[in-house]
C-alpha positions as YAML, in Angstrom:
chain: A
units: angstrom
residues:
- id: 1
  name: UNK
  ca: [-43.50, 55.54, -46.23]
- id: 2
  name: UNK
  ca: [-45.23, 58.36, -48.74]
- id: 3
  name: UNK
  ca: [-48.59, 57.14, -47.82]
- id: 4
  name: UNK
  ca: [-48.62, 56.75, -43.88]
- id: 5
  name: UNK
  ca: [-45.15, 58.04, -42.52]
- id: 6
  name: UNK
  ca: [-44.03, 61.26, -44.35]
- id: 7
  name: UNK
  ca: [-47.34, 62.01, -44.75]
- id: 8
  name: UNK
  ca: [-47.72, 62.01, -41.03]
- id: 9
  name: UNK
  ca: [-48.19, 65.70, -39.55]
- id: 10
  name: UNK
  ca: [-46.11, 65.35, -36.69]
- id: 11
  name: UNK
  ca: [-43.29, 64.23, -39.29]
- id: 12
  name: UNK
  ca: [-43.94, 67.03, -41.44]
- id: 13
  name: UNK
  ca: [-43.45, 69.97, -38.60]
- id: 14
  name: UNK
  ca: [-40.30, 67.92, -37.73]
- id: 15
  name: UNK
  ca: [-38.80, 67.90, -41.18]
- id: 16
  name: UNK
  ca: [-39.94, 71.61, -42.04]
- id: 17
  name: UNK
  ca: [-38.21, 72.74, -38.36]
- id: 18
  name: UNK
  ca: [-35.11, 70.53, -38.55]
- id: 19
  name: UNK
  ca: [-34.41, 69.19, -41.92]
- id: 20
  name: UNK
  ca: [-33.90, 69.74, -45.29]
- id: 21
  name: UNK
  ca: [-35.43, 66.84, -46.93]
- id: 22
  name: UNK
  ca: [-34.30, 65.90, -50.70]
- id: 23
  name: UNK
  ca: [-35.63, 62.60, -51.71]
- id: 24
  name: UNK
  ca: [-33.50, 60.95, -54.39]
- id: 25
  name: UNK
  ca: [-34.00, 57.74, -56.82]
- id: 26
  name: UNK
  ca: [-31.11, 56.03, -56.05]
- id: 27
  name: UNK
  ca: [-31.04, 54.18, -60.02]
- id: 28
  name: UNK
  ca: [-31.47, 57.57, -61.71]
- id: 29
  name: UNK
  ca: [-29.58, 60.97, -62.42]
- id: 30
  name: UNK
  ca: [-26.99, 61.71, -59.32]
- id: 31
  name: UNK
  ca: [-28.78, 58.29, -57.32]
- id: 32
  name: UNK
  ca: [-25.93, 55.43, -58.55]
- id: 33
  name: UNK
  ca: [-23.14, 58.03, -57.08]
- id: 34
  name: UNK
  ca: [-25.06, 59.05, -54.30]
- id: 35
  name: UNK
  ca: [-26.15, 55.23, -53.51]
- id: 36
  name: UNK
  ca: [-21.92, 54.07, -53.69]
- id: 37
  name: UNK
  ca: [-20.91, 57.11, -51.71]
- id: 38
  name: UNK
  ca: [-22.97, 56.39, -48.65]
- id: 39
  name: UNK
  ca: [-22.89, 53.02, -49.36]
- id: 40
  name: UNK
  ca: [-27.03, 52.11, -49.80]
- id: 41
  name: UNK
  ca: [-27.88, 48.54, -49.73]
- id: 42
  name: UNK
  ca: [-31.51, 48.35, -49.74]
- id: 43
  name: UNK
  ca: [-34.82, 50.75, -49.63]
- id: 44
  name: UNK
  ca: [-35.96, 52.95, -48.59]
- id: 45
  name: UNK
  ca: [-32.52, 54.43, -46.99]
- id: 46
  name: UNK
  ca: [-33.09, 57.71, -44.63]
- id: 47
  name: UNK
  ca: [-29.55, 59.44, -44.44]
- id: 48
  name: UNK
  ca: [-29.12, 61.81, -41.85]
- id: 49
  name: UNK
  ca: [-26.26, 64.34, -42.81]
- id: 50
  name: UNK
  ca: [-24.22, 67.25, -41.50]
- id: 51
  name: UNK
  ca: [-24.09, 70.65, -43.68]
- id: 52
  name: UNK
  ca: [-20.51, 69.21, -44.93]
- id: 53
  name: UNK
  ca: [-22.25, 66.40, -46.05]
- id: 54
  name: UNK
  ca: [-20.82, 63.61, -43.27]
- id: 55
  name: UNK
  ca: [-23.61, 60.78, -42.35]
- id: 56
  name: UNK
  ca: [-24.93, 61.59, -38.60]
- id: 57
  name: UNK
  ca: [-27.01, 58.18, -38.64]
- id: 58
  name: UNK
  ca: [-29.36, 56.31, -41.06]
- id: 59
  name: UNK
  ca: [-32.53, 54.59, -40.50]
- id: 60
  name: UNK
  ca: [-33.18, 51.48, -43.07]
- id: 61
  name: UNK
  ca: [-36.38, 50.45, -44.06]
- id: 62
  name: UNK
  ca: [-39.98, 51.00, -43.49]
- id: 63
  name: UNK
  ca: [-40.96, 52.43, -40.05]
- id: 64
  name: UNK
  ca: [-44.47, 53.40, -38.95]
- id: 65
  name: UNK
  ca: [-44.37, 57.16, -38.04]
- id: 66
  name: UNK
  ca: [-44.58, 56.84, -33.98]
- id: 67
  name: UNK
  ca: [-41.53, 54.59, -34.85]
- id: 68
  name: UNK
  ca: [-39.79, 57.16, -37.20]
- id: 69
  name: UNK
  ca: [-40.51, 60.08, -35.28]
- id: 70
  name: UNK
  ca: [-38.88, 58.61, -32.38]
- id: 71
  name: UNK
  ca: [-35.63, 57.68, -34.50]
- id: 72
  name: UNK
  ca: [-35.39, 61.15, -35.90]
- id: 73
  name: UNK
  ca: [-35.70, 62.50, -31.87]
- id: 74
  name: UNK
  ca: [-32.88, 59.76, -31.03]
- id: 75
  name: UNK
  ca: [-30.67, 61.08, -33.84]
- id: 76
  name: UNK
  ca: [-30.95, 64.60, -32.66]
- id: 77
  name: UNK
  ca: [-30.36, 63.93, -29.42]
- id: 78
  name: UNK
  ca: [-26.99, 62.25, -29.98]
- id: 79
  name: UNK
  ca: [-28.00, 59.30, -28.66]
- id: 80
  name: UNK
  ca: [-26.44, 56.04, -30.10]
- id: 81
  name: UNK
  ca: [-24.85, 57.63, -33.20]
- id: 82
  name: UNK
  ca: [-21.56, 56.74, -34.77]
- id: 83
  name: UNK
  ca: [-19.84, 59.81, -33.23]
- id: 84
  name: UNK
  ca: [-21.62, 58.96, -29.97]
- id: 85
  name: UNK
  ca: [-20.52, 55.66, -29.44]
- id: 86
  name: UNK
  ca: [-16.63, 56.48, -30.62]
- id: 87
  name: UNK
  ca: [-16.56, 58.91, -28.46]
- id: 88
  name: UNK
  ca: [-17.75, 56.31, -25.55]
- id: 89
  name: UNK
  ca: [-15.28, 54.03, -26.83]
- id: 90
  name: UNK
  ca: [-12.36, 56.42, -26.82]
- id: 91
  name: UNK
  ca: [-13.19, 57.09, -23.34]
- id: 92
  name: UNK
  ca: [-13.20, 52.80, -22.43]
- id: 93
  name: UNK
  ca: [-11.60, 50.61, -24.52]
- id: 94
  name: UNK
  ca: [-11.99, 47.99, -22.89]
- id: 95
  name: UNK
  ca: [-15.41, 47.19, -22.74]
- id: 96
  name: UNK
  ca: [-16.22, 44.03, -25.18]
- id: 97
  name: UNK
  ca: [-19.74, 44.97, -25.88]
- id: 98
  name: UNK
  ca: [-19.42, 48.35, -26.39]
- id: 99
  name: UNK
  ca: [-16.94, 46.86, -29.53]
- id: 100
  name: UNK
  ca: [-19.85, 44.88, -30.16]
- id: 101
  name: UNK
  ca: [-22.52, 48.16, -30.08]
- id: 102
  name: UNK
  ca: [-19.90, 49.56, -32.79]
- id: 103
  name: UNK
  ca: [-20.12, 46.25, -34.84]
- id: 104
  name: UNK
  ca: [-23.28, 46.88, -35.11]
- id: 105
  name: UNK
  ca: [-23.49, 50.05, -35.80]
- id: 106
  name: UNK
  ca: [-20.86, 49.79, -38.81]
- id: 107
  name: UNK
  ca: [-22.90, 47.22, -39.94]
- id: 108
  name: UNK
  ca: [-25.62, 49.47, -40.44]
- id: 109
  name: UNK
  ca: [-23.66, 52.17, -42.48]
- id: 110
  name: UNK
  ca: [-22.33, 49.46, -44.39]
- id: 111
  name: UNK
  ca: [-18.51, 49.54, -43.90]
- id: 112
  name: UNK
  ca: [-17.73, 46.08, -43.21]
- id: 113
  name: UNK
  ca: [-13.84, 46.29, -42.69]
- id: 114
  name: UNK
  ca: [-14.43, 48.72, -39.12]
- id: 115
  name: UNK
  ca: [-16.83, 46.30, -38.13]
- id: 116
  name: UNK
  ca: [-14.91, 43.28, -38.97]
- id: 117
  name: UNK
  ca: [-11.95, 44.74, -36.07]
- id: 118
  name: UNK
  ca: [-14.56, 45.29, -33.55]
- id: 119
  name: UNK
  ca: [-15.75, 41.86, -33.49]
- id: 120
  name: UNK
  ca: [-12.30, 40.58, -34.05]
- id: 121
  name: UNK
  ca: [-11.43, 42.71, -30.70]
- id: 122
  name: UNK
  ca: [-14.23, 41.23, -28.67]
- id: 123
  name: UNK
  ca: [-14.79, 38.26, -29.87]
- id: 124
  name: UNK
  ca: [-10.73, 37.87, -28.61]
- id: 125
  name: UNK
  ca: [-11.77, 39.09, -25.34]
- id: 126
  name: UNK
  ca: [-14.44, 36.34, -24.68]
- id: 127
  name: UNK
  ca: [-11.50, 33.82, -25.75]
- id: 128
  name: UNK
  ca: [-8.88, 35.49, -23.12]
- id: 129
  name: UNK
  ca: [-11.37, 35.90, -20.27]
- id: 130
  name: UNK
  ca: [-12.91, 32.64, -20.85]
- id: 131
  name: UNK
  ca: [-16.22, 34.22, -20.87]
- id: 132
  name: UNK
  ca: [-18.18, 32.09, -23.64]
- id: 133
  name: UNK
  ca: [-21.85, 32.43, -22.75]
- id: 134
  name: UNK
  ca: [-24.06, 31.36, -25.48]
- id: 135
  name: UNK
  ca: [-25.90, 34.63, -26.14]
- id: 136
  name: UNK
  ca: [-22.65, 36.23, -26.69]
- id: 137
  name: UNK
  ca: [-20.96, 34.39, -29.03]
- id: 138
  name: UNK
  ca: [-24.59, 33.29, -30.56]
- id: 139
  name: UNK
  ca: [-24.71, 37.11, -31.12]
- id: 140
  name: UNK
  ca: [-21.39, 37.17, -32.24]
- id: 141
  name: UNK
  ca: [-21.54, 34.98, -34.98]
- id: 142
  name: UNK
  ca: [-25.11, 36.76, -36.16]
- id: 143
  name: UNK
  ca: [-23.00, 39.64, -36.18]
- id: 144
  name: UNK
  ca: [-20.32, 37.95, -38.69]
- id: 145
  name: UNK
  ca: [-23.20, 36.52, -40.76]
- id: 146
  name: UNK
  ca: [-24.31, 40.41, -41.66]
- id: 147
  name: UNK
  ca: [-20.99, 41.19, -42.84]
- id: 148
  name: UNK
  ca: [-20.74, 38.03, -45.40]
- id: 149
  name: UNK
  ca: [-18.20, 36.17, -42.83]
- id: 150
  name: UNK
  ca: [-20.14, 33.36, -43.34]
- id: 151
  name: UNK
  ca: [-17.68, 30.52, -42.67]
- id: 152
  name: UNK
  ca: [-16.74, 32.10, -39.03]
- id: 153
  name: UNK
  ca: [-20.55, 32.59, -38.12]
- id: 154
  name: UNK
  ca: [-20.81, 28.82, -38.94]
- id: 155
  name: UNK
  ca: [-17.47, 27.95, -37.08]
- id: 156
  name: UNK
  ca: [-18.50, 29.98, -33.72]
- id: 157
  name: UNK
  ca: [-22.40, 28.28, -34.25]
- id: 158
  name: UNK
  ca: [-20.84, 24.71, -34.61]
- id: 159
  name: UNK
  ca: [-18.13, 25.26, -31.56]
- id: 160
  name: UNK
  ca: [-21.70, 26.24, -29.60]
- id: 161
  name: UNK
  ca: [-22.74, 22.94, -30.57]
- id: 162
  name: UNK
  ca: [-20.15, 20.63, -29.76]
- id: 163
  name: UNK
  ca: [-20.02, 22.40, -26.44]
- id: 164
  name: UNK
  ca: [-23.75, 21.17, -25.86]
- id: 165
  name: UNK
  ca: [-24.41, 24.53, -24.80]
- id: 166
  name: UNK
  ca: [-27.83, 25.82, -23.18]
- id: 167
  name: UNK
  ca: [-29.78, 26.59, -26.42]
- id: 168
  name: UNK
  ca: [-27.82, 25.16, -28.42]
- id: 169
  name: UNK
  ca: [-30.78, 23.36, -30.37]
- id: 170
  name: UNK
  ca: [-30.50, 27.33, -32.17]
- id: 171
  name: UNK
  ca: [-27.28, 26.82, -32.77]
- id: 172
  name: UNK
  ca: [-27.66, 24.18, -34.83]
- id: 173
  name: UNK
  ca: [-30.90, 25.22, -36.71]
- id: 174
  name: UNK
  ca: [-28.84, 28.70, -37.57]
- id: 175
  name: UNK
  ca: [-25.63, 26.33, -38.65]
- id: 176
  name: UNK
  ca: [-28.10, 24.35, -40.91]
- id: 177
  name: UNK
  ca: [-29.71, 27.59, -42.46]
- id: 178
  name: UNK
  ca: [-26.25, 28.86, -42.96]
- id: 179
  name: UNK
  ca: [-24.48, 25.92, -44.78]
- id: 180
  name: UNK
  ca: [-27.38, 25.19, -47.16]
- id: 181
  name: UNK
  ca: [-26.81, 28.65, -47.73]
- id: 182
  name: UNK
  ca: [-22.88, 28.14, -49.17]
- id: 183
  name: UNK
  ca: [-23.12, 24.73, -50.18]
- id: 184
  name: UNK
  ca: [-26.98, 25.19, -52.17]
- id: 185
  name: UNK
  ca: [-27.86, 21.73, -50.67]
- id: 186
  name: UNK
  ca: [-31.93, 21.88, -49.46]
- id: 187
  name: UNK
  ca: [-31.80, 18.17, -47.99]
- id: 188
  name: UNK
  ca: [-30.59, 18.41, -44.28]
- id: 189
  name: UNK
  ca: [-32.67, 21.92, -43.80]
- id: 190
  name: UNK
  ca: [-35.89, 19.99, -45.93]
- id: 191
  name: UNK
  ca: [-35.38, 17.08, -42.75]
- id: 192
  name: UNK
  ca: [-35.21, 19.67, -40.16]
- id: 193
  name: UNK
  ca: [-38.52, 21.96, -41.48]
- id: 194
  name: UNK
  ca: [-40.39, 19.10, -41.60]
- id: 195
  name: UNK
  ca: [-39.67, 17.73, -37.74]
- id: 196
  name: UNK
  ca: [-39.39, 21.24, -36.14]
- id: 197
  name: UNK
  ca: [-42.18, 23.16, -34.18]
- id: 198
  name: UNK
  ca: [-40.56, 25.80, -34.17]
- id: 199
  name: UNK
  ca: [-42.83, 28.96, -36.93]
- id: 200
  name: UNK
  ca: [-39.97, 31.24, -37.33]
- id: 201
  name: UNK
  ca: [-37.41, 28.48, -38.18]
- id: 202
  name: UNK
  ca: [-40.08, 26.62, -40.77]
- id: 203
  name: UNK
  ca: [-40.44, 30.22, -42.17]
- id: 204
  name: UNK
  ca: [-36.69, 31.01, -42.15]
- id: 205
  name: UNK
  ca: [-35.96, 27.36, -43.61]
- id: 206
  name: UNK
  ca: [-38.66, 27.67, -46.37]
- id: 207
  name: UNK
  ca: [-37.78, 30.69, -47.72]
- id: 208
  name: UNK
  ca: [-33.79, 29.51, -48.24]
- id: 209
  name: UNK
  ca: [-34.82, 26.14, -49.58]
- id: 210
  name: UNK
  ca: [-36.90, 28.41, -52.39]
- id: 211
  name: UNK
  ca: [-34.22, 30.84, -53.11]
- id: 212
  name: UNK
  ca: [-31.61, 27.67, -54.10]
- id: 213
  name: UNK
  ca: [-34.67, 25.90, -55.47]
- id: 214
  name: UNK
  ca: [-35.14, 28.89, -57.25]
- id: 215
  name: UNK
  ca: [-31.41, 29.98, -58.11]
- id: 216
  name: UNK
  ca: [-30.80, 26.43, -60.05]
- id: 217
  name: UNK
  ca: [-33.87, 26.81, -61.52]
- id: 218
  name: UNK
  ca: [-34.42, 22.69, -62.25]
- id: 219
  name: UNK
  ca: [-37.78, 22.52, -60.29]
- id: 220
  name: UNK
  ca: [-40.75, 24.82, -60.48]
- id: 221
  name: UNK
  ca: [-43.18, 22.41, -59.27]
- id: 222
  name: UNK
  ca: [-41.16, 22.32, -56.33]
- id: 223
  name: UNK
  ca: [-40.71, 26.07, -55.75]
- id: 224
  name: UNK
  ca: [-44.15, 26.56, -56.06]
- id: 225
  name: UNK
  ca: [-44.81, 24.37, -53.08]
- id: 226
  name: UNK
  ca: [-42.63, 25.36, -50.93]
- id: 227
  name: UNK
  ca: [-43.41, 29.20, -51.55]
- id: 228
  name: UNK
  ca: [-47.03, 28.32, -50.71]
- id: 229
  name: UNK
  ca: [-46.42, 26.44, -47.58]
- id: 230
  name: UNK
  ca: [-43.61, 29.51, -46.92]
- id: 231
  name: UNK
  ca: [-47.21, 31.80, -46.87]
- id: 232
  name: UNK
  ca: [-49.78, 29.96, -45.60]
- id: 233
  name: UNK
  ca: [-47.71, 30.27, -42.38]
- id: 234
  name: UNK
  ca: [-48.22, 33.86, -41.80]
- id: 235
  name: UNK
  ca: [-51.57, 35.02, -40.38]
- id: 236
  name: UNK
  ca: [-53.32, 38.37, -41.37]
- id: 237
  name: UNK
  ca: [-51.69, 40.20, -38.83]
- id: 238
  name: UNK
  ca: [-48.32, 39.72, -40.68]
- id: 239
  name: UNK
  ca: [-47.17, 43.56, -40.96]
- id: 240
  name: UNK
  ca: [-45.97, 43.17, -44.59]
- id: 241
  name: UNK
  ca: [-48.80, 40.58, -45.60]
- id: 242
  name: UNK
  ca: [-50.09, 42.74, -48.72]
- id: 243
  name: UNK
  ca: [-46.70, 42.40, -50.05]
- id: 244
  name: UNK
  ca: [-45.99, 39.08, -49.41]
- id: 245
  name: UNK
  ca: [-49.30, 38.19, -50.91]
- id: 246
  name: UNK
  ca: [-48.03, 39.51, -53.96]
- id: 247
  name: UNK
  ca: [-45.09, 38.53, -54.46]
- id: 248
  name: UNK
  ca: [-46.26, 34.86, -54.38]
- id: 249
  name: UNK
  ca: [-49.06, 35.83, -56.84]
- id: 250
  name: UNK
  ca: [-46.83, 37.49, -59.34]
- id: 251
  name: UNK
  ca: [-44.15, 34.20, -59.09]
- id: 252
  name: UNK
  ca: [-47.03, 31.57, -59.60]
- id: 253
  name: UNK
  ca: [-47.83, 34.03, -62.32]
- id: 254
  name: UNK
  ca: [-43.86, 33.17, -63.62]
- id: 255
  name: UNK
  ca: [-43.71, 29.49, -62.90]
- id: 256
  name: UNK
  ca: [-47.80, 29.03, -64.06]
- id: 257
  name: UNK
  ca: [-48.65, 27.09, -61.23]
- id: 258
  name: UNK
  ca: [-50.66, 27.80, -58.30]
- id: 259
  name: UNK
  ca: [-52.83, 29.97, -60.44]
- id: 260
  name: UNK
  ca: [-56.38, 29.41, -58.82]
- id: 261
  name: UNK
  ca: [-54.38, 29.74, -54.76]
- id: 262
  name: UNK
  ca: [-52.69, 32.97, -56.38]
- id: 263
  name: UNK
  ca: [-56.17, 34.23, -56.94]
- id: 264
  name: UNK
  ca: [-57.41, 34.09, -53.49]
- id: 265
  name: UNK
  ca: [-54.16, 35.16, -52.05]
- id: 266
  name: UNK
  ca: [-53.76, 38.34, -54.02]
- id: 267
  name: UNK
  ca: [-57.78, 38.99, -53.63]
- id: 268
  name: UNK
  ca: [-57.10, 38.86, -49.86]
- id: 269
  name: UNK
  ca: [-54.28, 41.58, -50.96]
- id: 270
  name: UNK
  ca: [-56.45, 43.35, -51.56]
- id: 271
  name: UNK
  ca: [-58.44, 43.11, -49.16]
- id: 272
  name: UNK
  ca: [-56.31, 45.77, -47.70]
- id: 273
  name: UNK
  ca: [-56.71, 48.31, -49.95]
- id: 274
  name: UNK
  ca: [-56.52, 48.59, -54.02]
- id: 275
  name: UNK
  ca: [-53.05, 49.42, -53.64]
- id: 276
  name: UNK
  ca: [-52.69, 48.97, -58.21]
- id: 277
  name: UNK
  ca: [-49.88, 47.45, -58.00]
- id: 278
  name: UNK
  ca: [-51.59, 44.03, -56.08]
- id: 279
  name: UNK
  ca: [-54.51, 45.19, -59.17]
- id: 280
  name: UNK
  ca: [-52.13, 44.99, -61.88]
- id: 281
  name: UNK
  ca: [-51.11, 41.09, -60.09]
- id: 282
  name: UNK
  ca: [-54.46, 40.39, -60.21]
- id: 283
  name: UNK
  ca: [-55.08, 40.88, -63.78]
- id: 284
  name: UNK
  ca: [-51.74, 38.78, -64.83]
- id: 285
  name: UNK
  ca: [-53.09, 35.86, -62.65]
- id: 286
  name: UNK
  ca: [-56.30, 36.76, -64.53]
- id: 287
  name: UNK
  ca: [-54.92, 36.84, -67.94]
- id: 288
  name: UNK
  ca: [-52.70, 33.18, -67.00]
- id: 289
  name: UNK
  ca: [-56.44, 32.06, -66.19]
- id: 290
  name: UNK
  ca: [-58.41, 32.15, -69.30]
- id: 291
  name: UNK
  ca: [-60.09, 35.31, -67.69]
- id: 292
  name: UNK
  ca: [-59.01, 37.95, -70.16]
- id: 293
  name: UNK
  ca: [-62.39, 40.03, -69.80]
- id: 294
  name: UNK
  ca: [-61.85, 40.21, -65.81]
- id: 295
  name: UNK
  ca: [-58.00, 40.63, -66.87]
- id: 296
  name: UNK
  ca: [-59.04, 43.91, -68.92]
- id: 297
  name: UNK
  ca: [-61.35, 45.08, -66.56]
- id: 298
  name: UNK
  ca: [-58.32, 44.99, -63.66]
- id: 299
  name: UNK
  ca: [-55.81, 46.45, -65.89]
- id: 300
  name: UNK
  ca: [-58.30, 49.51, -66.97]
- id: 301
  name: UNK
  ca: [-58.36, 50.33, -63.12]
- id: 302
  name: UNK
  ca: [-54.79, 50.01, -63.10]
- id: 303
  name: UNK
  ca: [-54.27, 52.75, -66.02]
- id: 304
  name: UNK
  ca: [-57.19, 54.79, -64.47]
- id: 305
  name: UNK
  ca: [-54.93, 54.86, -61.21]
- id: 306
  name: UNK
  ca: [-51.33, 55.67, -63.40]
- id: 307
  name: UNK
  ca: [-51.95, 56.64, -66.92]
- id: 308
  name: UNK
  ca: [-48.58, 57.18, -67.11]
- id: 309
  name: UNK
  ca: [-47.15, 54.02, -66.31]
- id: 310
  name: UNK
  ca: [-46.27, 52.26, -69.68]
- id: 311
  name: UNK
  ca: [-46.19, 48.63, -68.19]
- id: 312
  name: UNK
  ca: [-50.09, 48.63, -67.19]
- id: 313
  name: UNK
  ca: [-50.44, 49.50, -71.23]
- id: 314
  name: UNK
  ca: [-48.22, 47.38, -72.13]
- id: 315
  name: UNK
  ca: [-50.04, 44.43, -69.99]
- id: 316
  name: UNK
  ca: [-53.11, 46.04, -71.61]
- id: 317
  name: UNK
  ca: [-51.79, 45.53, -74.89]
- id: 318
  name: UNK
  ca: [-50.61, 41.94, -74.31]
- id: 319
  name: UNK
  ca: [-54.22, 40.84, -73.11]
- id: 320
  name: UNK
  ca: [-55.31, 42.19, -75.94]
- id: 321
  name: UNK
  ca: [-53.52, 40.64, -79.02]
- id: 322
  name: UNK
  ca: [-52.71, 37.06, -77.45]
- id: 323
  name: UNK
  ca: [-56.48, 36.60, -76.77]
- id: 324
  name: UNK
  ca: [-58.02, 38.12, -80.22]
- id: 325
  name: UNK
  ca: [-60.54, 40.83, -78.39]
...
């Protein structure tokens, strides 16, 4: 966001003519209280506030600036904000997915228990009315996923199922994702990944079967090769690919396998720019190589970049003494 979205001049002249901008670490000084009170979940978190204070709207996670300006024109304009759509609903009732607009949107600012009632309210209406088409109660059940209903998003994706519903092939894939998700079994979804054609459900299926794989911690070898064939499925127009590059570079780094794939993958990384952080990757997998020369070298650029940063000294440091130069 810093280096291609605030940094944007269109963004600026908005925030200088509109906003006051404070920018605050949410796991230092004031940023624990101020994370509870609006109730942050992830990064980065853009609150949008009244002078008393009261959230307007929020926009989680990176967006591109033609993509943030136009939230930040949205949000001014009224359009689709919390005290938008209760006033809309105020007005109508009655209207099943406007409750499901508000689930959403309570969703977003995190308060579970309001969005809970909405889906409660039309979820009851589909029942009464009869009106059960699969992309509303698929949505539904998404919906009850977000808020950690788990068990009802897998009831509502099973009842989708038995009904032998149009699409209901994504019924059951979401249903398998969901269970190995509660019950930390990888064997059904490990079946299913390897018979499906389907990109986006291998890629959703691998990275579950890693996180139990990874959250019983019993089998590295196994991680390792399912994070791999987790990558190797996204092509170099993946948005976030520079990330997820490294990410699997620094965990092969962890589990020591991989080492000589981690190389290429984090070199492609960087590929993209010597963002120092892929750098300071690239000297660990370096360093877990035998390579503590190159491993130096990296590391140097990385304290050339951030002097300040005690961890690339540290690493500096720990190539040092465990290799006797």
């Amino acid at each position: 966001m810093d280096n291609d979205t605030y940094s944007d001049k269109r963004i600026i002249k908005y925030a200088s003519e509109n906003l006051i901008s404070i920018k605050i670490d949410a796991e230092k000084g004031i940023g624990p209280e101020q994370k509870k009170t609006y109730r942050v979940r992830g990064y980065p978190t853009i609150l949008l506030l009244d002078p008393s204070g009261n959230e307007i709207d929020r926009i989680v996670g990176y967006r591109p600036p033609d993509e943030f300006m136009s939230e930040l024109e949205r949000i001014k304009s009224g359009t689709n904000t919390l005290s938008f759509l209760q006033s809309k609903y105020l007005r109508n009732m009655d209207d099943p997915s406007l409750e499901l607009t508000l689930a959403e949107k309570y969703i977003d600012l995190n308060v579970k228990d309001s969005a809970e009632k909405h889906l409660r309210n039309a979820l009851q209406y589909y029942e009464q009315e009869s009106e059960f088409s699969f992309q509303r109660i698929f949505n539904i059940s998404q919906l009850y996923y977000r808020i950690g209903s788990i068990d009802v998003s897998i009831e509502l994706l099973d009842n989708l199922v038995e009904d032998n519903r149009d699409s209901s092939e994504t019924a059951y894939f979401y249903g398998l994702l969901y269970k190995a998700k509660v019950n930390n079994k990888i064997d059904d979804l490990n079946r299913y990944v390897s018979i499906t054609d389907n990109i986006e459900w291998k890629k959703l299926s691998y990275w579950q079967i890693m996180r139990i794989i990874k959250k019983s911690g019993e089998d590295p070898d196994l991680e390792a090769s399912v994070y791999l064939k987790a990558v190797n499925l996204y092509d170099e127009n993946y948005k976030y690919l520079p990330s997820l590059l490294n990410g699997f570079a620094w965990r092969m780094t962890e589990l020591g396998r991989n080492l000589p794939i981690a190389l290429e993958k984090v070199n492609i990384a960087l590929e993209y720019g010597e963002d120092i952080q892929i750098l300071d990757t690239k000297a660990e997998v370096l360093w877990k190589l035998g390579r503590t020369e190159d491993a130096l070298d990296a590391i140097n650029k990385c304290i050339q970049g951030d002097p300040n940063k005690k961890h690339y000294q540290d690493q500096k440091v720990k190539f040092l003494e465990n290799n006797n130069i």
